[in-house]
N, CA, C and O atoms as a GROMACS GRO file, in nm:
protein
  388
    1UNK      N    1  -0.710  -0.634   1.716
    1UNK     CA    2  -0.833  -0.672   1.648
    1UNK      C    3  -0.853  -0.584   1.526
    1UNK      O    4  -0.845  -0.462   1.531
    2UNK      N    5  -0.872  -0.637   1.440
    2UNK     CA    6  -0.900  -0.568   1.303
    2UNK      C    7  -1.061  -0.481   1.312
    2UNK      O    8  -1.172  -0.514   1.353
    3UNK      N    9  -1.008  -0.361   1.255
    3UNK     CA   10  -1.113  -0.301   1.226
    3UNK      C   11  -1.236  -0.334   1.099
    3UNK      O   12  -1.207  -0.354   0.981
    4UNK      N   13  -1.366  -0.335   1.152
    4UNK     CA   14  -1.437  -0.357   1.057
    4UNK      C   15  -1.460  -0.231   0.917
    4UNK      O   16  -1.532  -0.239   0.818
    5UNK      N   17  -1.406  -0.167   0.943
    5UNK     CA   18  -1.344  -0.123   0.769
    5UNK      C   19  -1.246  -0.143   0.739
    5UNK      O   20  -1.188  -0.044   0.694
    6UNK      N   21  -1.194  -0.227   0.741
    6UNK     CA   22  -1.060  -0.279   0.702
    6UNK      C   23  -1.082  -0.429   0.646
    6UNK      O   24  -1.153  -0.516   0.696
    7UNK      N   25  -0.983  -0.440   0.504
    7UNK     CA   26  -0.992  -0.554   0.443
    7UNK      C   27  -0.842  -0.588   0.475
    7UNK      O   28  -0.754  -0.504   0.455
    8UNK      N   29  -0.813  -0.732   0.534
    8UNK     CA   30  -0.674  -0.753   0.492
    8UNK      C   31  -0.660  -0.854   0.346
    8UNK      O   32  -0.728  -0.944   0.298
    9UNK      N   33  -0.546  -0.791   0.313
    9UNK     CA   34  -0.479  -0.814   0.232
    9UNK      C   35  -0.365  -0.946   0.252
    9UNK      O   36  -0.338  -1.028   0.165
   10UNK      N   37  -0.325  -0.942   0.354
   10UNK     CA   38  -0.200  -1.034   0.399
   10UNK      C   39  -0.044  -0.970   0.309
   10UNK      O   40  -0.009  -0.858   0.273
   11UNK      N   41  -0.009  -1.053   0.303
   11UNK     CA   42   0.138  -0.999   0.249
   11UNK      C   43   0.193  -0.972   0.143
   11UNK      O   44   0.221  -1.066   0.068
   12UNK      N   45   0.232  -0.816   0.098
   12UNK     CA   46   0.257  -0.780  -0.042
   12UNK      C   47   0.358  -0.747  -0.073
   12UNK      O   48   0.438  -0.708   0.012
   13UNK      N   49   0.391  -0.753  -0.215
   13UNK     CA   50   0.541  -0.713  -0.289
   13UNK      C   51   0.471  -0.533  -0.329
   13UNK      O   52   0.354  -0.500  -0.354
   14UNK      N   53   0.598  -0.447  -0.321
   14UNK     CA   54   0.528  -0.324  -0.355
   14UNK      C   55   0.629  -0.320  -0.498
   14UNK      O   56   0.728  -0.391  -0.510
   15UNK      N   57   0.590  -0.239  -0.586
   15UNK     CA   58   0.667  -0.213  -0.710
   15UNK      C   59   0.650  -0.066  -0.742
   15UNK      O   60   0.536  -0.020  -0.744
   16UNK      N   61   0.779   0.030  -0.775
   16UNK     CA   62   0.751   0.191  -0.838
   16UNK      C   63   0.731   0.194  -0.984
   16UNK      O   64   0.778   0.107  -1.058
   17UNK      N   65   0.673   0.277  -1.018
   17UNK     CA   66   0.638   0.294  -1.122
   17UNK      C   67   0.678   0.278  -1.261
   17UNK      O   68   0.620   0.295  -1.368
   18UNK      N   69   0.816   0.233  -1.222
   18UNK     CA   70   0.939   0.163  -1.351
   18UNK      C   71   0.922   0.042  -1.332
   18UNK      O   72   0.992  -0.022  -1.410
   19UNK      N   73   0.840  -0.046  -1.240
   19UNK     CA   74   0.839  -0.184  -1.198
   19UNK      C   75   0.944  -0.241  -1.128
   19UNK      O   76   0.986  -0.356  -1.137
   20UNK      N   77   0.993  -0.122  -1.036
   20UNK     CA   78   1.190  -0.181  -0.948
   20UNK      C   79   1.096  -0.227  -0.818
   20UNK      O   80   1.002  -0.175  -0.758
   21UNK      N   81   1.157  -0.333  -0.807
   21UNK     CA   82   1.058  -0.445  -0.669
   21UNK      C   83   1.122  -0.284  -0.568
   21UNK      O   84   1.213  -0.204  -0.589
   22UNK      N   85   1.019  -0.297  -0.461
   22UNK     CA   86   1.055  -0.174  -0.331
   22UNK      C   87   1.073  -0.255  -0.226
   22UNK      O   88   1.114  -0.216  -0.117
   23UNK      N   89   1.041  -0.377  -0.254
   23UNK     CA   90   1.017  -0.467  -0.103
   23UNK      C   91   0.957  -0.578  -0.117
   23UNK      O   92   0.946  -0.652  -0.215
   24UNK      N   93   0.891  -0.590   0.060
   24UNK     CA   94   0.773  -0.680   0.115
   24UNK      C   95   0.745  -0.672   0.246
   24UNK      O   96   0.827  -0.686   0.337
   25UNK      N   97   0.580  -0.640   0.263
   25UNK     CA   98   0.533  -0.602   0.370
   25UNK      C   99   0.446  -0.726   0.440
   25UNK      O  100   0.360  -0.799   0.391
   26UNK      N  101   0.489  -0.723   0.545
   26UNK     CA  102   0.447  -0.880   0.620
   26UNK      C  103   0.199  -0.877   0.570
   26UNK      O  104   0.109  -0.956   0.542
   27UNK      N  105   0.223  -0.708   0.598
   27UNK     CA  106   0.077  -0.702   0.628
   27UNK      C  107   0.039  -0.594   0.571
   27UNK      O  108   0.079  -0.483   0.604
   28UNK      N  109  -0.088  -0.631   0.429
   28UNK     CA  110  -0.153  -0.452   0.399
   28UNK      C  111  -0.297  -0.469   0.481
   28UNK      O  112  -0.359  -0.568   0.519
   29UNK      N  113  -0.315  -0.357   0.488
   29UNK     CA  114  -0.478  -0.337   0.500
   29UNK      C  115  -0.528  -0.261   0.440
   29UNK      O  116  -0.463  -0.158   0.424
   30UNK      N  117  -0.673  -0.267   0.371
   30UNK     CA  118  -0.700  -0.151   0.304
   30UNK      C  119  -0.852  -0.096   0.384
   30UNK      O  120  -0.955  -0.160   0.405
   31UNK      N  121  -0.824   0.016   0.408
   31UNK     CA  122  -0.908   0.071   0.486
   31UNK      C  123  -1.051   0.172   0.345
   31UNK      O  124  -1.036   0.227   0.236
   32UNK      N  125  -1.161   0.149   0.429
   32UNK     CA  126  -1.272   0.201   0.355
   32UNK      C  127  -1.211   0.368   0.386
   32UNK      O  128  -1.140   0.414   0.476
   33UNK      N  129  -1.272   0.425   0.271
   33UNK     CA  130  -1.258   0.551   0.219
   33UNK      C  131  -1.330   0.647   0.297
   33UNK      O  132  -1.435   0.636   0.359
   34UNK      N  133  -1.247   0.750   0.279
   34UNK     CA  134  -1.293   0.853   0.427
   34UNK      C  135  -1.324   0.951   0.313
   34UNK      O  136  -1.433   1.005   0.333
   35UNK      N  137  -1.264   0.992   0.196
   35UNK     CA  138  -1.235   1.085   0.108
   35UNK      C  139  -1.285   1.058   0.002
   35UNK      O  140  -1.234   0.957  -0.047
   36UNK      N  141  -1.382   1.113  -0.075
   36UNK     CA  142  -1.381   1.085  -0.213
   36UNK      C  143  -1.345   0.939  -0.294
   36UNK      O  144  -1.425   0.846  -0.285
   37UNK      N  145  -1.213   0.925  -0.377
   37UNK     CA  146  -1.213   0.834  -0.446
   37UNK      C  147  -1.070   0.778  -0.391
   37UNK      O  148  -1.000   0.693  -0.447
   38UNK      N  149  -1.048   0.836  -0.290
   38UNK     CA  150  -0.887   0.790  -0.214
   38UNK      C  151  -0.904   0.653  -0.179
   38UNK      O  152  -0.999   0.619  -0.108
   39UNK      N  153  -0.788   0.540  -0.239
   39UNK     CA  154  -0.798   0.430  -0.133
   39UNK      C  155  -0.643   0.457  -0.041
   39UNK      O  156  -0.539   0.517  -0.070
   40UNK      N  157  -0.677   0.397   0.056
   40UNK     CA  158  -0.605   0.406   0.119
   40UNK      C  159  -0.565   0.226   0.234
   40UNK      O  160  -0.625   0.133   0.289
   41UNK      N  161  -0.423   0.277   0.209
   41UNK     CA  162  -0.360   0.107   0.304
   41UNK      C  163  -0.286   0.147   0.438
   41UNK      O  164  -0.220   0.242   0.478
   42UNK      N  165  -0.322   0.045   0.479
   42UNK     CA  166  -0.190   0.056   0.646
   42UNK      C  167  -0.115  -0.072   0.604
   42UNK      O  168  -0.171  -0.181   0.586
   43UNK      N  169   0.038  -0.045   0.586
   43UNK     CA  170   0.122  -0.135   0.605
   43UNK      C  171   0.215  -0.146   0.677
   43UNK      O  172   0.275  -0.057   0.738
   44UNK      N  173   0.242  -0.300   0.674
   44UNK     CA  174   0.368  -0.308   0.836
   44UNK      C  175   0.458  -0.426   0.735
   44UNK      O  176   0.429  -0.517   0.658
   45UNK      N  177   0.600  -0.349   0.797
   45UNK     CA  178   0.675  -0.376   0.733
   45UNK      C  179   0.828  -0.402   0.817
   45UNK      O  180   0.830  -0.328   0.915
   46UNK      N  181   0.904  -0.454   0.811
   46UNK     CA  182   1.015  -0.455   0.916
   46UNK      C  183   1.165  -0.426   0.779
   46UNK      O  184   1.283  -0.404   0.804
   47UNK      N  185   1.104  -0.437   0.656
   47UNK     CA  186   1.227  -0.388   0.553
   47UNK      C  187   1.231  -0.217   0.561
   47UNK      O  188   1.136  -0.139   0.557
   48UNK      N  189   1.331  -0.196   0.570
   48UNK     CA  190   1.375  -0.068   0.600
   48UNK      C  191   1.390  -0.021   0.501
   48UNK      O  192   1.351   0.095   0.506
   49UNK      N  193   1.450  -0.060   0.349
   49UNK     CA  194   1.447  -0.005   0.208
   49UNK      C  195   1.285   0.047   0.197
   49UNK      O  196   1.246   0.163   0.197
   50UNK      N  197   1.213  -0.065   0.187
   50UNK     CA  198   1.064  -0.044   0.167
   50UNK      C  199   0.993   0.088   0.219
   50UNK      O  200   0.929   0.179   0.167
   51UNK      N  201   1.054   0.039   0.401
   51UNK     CA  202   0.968   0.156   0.478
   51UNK      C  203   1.055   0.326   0.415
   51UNK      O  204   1.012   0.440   0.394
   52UNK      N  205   1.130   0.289   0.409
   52UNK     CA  206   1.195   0.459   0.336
   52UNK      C  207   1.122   0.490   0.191
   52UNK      O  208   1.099   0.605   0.154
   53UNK      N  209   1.094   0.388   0.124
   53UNK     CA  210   1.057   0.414  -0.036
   53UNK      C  211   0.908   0.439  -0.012
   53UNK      O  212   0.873   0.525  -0.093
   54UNK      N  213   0.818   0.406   0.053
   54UNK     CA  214   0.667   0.453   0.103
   54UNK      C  215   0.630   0.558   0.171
   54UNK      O  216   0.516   0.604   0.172
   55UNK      N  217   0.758   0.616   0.251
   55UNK     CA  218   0.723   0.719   0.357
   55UNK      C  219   0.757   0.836   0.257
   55UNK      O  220   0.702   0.944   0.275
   56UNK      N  221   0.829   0.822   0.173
   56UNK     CA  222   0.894   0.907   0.078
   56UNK      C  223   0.810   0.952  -0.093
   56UNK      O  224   0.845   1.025  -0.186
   57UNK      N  225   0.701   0.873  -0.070
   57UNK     CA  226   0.638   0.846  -0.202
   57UNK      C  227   0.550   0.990  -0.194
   57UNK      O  228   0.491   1.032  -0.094
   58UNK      N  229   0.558   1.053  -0.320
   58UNK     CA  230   0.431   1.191  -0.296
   58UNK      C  231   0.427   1.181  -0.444
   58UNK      O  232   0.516   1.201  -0.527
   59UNK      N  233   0.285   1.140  -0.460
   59UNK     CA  234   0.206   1.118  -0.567
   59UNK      C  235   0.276   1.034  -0.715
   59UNK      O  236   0.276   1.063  -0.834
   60UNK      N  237   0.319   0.945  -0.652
   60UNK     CA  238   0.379   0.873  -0.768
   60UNK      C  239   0.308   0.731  -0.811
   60UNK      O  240   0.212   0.708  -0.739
   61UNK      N  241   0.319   0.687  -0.856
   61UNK     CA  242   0.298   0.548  -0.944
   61UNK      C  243   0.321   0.442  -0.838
   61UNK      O  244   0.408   0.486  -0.764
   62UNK      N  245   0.298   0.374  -0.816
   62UNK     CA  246   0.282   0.262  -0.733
   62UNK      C  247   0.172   0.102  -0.716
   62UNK      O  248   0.052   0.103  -0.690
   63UNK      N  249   0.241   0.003  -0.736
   63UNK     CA  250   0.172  -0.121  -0.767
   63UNK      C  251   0.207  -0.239  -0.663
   63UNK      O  252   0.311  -0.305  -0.656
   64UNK      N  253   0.099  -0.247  -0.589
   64UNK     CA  254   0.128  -0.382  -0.493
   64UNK      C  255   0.080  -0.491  -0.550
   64UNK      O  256   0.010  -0.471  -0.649
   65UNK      N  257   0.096  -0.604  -0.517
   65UNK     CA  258   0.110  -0.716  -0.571
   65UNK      C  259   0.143  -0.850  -0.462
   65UNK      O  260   0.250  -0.904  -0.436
   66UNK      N  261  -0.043  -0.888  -0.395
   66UNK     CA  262  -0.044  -0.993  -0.337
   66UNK      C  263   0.064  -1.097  -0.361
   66UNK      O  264   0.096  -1.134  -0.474
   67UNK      N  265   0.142  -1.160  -0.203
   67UNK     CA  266   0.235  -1.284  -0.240
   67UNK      C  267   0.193  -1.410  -0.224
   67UNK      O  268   0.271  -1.505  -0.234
   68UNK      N  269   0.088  -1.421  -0.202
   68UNK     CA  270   0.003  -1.566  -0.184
   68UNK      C  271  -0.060  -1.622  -0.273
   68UNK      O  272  -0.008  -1.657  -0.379
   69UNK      N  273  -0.188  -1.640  -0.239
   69UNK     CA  274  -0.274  -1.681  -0.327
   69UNK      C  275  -0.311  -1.575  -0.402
   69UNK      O  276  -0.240  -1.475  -0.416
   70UNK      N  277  -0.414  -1.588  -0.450
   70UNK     CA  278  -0.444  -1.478  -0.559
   70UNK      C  279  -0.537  -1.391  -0.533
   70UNK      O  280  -0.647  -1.445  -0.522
   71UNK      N  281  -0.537  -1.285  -0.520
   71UNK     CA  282  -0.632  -1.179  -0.409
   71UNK      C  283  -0.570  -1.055  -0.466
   71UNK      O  284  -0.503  -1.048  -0.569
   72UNK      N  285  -0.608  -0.945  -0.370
   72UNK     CA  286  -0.650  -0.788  -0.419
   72UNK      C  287  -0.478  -0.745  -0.463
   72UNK      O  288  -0.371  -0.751  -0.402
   73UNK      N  289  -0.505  -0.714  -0.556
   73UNK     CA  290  -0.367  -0.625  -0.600
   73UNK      C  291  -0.362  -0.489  -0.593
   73UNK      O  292  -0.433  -0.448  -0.501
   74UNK      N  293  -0.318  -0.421  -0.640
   74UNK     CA  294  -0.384  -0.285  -0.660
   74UNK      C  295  -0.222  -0.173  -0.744
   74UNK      O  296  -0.101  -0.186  -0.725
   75UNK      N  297  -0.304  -0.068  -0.840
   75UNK     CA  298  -0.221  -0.015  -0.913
   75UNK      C  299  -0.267   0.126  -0.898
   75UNK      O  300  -0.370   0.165  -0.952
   76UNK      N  301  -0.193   0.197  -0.829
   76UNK     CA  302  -0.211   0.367  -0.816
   76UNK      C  303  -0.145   0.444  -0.922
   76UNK      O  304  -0.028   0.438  -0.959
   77UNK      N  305  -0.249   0.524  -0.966
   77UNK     CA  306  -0.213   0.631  -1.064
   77UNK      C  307  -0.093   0.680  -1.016
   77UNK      O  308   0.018   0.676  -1.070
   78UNK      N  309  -0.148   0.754  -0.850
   78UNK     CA  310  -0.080   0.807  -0.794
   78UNK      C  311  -0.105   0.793  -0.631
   78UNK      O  312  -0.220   0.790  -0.587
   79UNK      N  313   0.008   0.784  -0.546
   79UNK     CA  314   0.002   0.752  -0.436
   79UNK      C  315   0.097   0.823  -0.368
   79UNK      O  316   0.200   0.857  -0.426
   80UNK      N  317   0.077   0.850  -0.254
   80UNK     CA  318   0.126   0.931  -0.105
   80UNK      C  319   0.147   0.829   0.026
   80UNK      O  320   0.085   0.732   0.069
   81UNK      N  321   0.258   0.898   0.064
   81UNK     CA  322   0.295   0.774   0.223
   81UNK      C  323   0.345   0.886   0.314
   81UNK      O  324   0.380   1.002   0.293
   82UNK      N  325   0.336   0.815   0.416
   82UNK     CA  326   0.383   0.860   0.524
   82UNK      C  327   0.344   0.744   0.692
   82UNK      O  328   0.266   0.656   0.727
   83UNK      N  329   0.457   0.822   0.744
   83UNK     CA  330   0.436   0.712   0.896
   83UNK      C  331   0.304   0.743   0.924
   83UNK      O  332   0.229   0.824   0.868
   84UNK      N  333   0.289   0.683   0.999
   84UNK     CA  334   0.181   0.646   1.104
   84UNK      C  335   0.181   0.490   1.207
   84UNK      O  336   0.146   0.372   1.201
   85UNK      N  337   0.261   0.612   1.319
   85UNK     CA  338   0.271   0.503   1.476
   85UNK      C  339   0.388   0.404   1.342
   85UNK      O  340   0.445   0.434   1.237
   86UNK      N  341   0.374   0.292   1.419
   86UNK     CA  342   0.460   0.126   1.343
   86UNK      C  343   0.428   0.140   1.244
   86UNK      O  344   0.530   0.123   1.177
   87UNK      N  345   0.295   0.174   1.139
   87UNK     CA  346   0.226   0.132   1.082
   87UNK      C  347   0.315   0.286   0.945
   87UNK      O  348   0.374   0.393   0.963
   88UNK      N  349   0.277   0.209   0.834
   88UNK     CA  350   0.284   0.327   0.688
   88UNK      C  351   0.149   0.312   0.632
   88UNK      O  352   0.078   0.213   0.613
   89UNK      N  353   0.130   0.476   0.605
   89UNK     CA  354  -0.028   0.499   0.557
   89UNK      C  355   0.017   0.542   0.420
   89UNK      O  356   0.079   0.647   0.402
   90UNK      N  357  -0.014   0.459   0.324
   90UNK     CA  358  -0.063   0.502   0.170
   90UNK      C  359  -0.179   0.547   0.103
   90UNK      O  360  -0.252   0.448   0.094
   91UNK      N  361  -0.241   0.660   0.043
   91UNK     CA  362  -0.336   0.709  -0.013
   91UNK      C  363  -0.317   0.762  -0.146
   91UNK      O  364  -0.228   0.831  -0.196
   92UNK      N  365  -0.424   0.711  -0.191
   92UNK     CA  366  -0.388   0.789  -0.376
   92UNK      C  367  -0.466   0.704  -0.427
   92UNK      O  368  -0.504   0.608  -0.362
   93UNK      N  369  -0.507   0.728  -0.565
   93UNK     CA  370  -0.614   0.714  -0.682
   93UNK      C  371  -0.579   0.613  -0.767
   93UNK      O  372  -0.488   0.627  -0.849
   94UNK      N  373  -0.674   0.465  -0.749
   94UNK     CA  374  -0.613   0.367  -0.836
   94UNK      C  375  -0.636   0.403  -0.992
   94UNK      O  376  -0.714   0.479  -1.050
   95UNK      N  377  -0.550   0.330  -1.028
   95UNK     CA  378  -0.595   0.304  -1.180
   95UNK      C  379  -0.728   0.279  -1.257
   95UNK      O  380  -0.798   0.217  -1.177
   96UNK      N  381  -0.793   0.296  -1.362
   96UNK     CA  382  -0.948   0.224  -1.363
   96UNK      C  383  -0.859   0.088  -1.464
   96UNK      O  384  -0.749   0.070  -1.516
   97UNK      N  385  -1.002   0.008  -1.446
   97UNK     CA  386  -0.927  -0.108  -1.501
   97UNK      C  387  -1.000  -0.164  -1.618
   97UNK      O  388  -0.954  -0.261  -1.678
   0.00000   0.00000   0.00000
């Protein structure tokens, strides 16, 4: 059951900061802010390139990019990953727009 601070997203393309595709994650979520101006996502993912290029990310550039219809995108200045359980936790400071 989804948590009520949690928005889903449904399924995203992630991109690094040169714009090199990283993947696709079946499922983001973006969870309300615990911190300051941090957003932060839970994603699930079964690509193994992906899950290595997110768990590995410390404060870099990072741009997801809804694969459906047209809904929340999102572009981090800078962003951080790491596991958590099945799930990859991303945090870091979007872009202003």
């Amino acid at each position: 059951m989804q948590n009520p601070s949690e928005t889903s997203v449904g399924g995203a393309r992630f991109f690094d900061g040169s714009g090199r595709d990283l993947g696709w994650a079946t499922t983001v979520f973006r969870r309300s802010p615990l911190l300051g101006n941090l957003t932060i996502l839970d994603v699930t993912t079964t690509d193994s390139a992906l899950t290595a290029s997110l768990v590995s990310l410390d404060r870099k550039r990072l741009s997801v990019k809804r694969g459906d219809a047209p809904g929340e995108s999102y572009a981090f200045t800078w962003a951080s990953g790491y596991s958590n359980g099945s799930d990859i936790r991303i945090q870091g400071v979007l872009a202003h727009k």
